[in-house]
C-alpha positions in Angstrom: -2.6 36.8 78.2 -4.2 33.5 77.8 -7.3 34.6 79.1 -7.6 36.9 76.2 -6.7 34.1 73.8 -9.4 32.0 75.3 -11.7 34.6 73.8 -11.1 34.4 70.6 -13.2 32.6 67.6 -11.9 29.8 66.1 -12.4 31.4 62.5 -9.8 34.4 63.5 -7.4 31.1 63.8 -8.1 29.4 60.3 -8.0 32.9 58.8 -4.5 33.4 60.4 -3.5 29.6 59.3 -4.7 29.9 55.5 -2.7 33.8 55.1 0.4 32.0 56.5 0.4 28.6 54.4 -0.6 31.3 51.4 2.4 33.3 52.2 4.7 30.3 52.8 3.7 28.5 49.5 4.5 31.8 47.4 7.6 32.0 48.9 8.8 28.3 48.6 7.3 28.4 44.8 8.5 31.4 43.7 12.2 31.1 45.4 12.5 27.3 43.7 11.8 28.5 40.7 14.1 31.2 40.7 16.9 29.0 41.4 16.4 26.8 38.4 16.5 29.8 36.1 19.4 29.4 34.2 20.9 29.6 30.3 18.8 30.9 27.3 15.5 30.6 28.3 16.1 32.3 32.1 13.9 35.8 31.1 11.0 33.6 30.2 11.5 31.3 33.4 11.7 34.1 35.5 8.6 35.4 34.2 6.6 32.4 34.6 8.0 32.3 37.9 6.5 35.5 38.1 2.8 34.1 36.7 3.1 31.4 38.8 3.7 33.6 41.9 0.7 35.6 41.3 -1.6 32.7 40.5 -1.0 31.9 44.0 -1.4 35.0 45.9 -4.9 35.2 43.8 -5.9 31.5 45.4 -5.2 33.3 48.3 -7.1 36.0 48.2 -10.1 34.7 47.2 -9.7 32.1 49.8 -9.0 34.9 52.2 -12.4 37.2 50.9 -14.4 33.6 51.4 -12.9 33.0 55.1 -13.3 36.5 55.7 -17.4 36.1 55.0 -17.7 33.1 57.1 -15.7 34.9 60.0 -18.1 38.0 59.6 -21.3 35.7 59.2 -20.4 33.5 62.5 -20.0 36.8 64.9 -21.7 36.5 68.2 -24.9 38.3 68.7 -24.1 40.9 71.0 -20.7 42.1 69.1 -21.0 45.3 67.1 
């Protein structure tokens, strides 16, 4: 199993570290928003909870379509 590890580009790593901190910080914003929703104003809280949220998965995807053209541009020769 590690062998097959040893094989892999370091790219494939950072793509797999910058998906999960994505992931993570959408999670940790969106559920400590949430929480702090309370009293007249909660509908609009929850929906710039909701703004917020998807601010951050767009960061993420645009960080993820950039790392994804550095990960396809530093393939190794012989790879098809």
């Amino acid at each position: 199993m590690f062998n097959r590890l040893r094989h892999v580009r370091k790219m494939t790593y950072v793509l797999w570290a910058w998906c999960l901190a994505i992931l993570a910080w959408a999670v940790a914003g969106g559920s400590s928003a949430a929480s702090t929703c309370h009293g007249t104003y909660a509908n609009a809280c929850q929906a710039g909870t909701g703004i917020g949220v998807a601010l951050i998965l767009f960061v993420g995807f645009c960080g993820f379509v950039f790392l994804s053209l550095i990960w396809f541009m530093t393939r190794p020769k012989g790879a098809s």
